[in-house]
C-alpha positions as CSV (number, residue, x, y, z in Angstrom):
1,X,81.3,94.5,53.2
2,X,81.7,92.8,56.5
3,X,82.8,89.2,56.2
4,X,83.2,86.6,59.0
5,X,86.4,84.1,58.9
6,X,85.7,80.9,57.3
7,X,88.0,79.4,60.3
8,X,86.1,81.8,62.9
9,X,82.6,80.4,61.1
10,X,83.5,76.9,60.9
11,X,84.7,77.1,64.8
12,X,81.4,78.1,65.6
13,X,79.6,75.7,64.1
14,X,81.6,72.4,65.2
15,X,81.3,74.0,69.0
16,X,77.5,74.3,68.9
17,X,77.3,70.5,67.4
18,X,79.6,69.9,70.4
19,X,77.2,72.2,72.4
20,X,74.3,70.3,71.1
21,X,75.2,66.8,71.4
22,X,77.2,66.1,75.0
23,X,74.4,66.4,77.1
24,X,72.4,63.2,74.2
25,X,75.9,61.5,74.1
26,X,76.4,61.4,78.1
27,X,73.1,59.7,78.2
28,X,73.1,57.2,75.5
29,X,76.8,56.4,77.4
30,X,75.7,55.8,80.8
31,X,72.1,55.2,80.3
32,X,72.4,51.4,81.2
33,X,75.9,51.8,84.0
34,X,73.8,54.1,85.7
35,X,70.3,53.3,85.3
36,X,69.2,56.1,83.7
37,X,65.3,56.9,82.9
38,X,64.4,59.3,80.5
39,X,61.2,60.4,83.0
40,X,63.9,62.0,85.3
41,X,65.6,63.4,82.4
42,X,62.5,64.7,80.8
43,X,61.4,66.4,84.4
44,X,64.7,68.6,83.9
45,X,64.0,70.0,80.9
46,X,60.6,70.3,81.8
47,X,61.7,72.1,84.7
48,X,64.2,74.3,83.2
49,X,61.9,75.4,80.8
50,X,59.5,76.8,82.7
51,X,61.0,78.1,86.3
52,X,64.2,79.6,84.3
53,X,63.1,80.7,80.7
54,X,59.4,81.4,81.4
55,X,58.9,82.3,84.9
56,X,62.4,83.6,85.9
57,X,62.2,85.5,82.4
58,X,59.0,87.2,82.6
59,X,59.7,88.5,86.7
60,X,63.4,90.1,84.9
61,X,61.4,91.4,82.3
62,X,59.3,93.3,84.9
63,X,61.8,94.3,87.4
64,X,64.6,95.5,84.9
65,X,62.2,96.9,82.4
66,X,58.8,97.3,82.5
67,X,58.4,98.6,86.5
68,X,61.3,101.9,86.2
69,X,61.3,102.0,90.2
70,X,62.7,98.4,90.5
71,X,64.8,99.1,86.6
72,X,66.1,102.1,87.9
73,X,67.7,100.6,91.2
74,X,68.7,97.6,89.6
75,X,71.0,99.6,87.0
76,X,73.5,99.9,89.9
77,X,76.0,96.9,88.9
78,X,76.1,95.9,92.8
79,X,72.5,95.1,93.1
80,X,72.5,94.2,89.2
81,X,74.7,91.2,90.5
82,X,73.1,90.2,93.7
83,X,69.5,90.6,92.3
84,X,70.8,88.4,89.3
85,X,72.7,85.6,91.1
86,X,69.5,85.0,93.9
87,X,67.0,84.6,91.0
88,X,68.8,82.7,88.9
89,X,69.2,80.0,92.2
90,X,65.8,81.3,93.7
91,X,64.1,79.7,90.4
92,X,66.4,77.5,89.4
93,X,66.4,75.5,92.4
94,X,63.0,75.9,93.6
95,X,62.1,74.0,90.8
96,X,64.6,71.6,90.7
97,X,63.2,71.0,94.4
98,X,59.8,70.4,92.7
99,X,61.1,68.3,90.2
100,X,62.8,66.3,92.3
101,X,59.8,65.8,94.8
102,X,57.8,64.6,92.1
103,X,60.7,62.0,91.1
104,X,61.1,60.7,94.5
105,X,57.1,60.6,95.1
106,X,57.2,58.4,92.4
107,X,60.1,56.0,92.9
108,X,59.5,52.7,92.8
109,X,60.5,50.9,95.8
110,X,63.3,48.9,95.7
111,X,65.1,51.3,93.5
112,X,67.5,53.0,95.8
113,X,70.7,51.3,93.3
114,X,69.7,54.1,91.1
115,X,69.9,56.8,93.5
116,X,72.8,58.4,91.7
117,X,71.1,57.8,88.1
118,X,68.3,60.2,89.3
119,X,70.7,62.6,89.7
120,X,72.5,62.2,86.5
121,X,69.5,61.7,84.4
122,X,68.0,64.9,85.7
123,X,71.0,67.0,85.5
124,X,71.8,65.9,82.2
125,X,67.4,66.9,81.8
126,X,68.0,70.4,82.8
127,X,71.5,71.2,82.1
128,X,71.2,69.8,78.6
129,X,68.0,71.9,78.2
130,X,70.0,74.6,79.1
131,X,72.4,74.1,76.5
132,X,70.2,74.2,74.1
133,X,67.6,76.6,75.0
134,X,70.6,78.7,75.7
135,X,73.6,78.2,74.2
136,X,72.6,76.2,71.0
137,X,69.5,77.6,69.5
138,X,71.4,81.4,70.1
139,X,74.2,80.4,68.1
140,X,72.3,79.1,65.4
141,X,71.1,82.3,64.9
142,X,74.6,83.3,64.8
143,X,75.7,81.1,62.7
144,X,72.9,82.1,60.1
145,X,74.2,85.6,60.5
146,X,77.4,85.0,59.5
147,X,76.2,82.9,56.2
148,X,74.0,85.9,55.6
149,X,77.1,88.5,56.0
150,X,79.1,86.7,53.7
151,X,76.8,86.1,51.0
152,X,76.0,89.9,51.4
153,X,72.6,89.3,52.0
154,X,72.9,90.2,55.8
155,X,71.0,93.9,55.6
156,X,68.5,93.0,53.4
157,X,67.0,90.2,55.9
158,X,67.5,93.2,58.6
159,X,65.8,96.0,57.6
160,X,63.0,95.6,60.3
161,X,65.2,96.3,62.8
162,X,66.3,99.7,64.2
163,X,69.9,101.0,63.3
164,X,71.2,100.4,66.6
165,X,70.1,96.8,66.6
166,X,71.8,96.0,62.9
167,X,75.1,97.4,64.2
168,X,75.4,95.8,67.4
169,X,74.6,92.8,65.0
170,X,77.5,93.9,62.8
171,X,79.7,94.5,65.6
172,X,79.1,91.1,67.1
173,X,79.9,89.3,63.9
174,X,83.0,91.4,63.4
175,X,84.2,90.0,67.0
176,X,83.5,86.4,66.0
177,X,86.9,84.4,66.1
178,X,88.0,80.9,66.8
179,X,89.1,81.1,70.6
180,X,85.5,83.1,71.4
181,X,84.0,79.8,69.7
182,X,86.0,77.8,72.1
183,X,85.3,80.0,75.2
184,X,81.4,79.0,74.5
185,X,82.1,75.2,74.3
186,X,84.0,75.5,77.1
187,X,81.5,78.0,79.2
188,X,78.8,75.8,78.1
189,X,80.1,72.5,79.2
190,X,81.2,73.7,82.2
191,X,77.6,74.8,83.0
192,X,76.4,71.7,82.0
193,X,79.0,70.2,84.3
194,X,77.4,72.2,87.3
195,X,73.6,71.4,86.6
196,X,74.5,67.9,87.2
197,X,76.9,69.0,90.6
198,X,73.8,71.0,91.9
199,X,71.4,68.0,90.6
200,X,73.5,66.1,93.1
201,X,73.4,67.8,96.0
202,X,69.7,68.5,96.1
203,X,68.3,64.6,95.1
204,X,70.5,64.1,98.5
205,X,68.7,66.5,100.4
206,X,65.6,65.6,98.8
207,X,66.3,61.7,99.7
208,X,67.1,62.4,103.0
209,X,63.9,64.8,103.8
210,X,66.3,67.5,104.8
211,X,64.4,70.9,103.7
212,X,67.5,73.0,104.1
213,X,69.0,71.8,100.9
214,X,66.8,74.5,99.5
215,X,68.7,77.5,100.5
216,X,72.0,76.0,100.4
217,X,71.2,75.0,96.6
218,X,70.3,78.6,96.2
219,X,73.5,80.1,97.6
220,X,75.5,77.4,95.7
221,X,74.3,78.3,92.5
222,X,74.3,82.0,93.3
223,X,78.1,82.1,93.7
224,X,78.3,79.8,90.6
225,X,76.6,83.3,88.6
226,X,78.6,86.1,90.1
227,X,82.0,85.8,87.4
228,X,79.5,85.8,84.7
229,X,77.0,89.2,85.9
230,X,80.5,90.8,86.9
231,X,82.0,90.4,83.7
232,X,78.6,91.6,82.3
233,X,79.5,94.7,84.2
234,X,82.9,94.6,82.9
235,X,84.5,94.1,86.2
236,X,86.4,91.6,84.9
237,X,87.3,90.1,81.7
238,X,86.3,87.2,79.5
239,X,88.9,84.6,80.0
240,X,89.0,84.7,83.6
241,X,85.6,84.2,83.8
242,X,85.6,80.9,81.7
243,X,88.9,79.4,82.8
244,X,87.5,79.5,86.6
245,X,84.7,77.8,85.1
246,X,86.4,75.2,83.5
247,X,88.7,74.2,86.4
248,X,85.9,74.6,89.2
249,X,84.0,72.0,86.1
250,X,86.9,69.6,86.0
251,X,87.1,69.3,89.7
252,X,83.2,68.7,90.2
253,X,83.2,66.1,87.3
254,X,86.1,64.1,89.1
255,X,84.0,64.4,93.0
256,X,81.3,63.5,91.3
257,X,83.2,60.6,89.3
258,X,84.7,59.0,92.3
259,X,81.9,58.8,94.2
260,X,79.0,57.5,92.0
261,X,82.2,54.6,90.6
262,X,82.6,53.9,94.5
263,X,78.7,53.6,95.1
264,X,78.6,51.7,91.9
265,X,81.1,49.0,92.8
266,X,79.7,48.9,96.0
267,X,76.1,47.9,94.7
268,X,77.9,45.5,92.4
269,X,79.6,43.7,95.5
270,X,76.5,43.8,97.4
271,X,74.4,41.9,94.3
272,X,77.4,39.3,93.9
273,X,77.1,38.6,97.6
274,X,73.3,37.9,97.9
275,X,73.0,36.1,94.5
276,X,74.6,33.1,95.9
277,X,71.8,33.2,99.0
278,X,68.8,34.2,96.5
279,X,69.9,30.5,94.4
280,X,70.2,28.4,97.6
281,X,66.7,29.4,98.5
């Protein structure tokens, strides 16, 4: 009877609750340091939701299955990987261009001290909706497959599905362990990390009226994609894929660290020196 570690299983489950709750922790955290408001945050997911898992889902679906001209070409791993990387950033950042319109369309005036809170507040909006949609929701499935498997109930809630399906279910749950549970914390944050980098660098572009953010969001978010589609063609392996991740993460969060402190204390410094002038008035 297959069985799943209790160590493995338990892994799993304290990553995804770590999964789950950064992106609702980072908020509550810097909500009022950084001005956040939950309209910019709610914009991402609104915006991740529809360009990446609706839209950007239903154009793969045709492409890679349903049309067999476009399926058939695409089944060569080189064009697999570019066609995967430019729609991932194609949708992806055309609608975090639309979001972002909105948001600025709609900023009150007066409110440039929260210039770097829009971008926070949105990242955190879509990344965090990407965490969830993606990473945390999938491995509660998991996690209820493993309970299933070792209570021995696991084949009897999947006899719907064809053979092929229940053993690459099997096979999955046999490879569960403790350092693939931390590879998924770690892949996740790191992309969670990134949402908020690219969040960044378009609200600037967006700010400063400067169209051409567009395609250099695109080709930024492409490269971020190409370790994951070429370890999905098992160019290269696993844990070279999420240790770039985490140390190109680590180095964004401290850019993006040092400059939203520095603009911070700079808005700080500029509000102690006109308070004086506003009270002798």
């Amino acid at each position: 009877m297959l069985m799943v570690s209790p160590l493995a299983l338990w892994g799993l489950i304290v990553a995804t609750l770590f999964v789950a709750l950064l992106p609702i922790a980072l908020y509550a955290r810097l909500r009022k340091p950084m001005a956040l408001e939950r309209r910019d945050t709610i914009v991402g997911i609104a915006v991740f939701a529809f360009f990446a898992m609706i839209v950007e889902r239903a154009v793969n679906a045709y492409l890679l299955g349903i049309n067999a001209t476009t399926s058939a070409w695409l089944s060569h791993p080189v064009a697999f990987v570019l066609y995967g990387t430019l729609a991932a950033g194609v949708f992806e950042e055309g609608g975090r261009y639309v979001g972002m319109r909105f948001i600025a369309g709609r900023l009150a005036t007066g409110a440039s001290d929260r210039r770097d809170g829009v971008a926070l507040g949105y990242g955190l909006g879509h990344g965090g909706a990407e965490a969830w949609l993606v990473g945390v929701l999938t491995q509660i499935q998991w996690i209820a497959y493993a309970i299933l498997a070792n209570r021995g109930e696991l084949d009897r809630h999947l006899v719907n599905l064809p053979i092929d399906a229940v053993a690459r279910i099997h096979l999955l749950l046999a490879s569960l362990s403790l350092p693939m549970a931390a590879l998924f914390a770690l892949e996740r944050t790191a992309a969670l990390v990134f949402q908020v980098g690219l969040s960044a660098l378009m609200w600037r572009g967006v700010r400063a009226g400067r169209l051409v953010i567009v395609p250099i969001a695109i080709v930024a978010h492409a490269l971020l994609d190409v370790p994951a589609l070429l370890f999905q063609v098992g160019r290269i392996p696993l844990w070279l894929v999420d240790g770039g991740y985490g140390l190109a993460a680590i180095a964004v969060a401290c850019m993006l660290a040092i400059r939203w402190r520095r603009n911070w204390l700079a808005h700080r410094r500029e509000q102690a020196q006109t308070s004086p002038t506003k009270q002798t008035m």
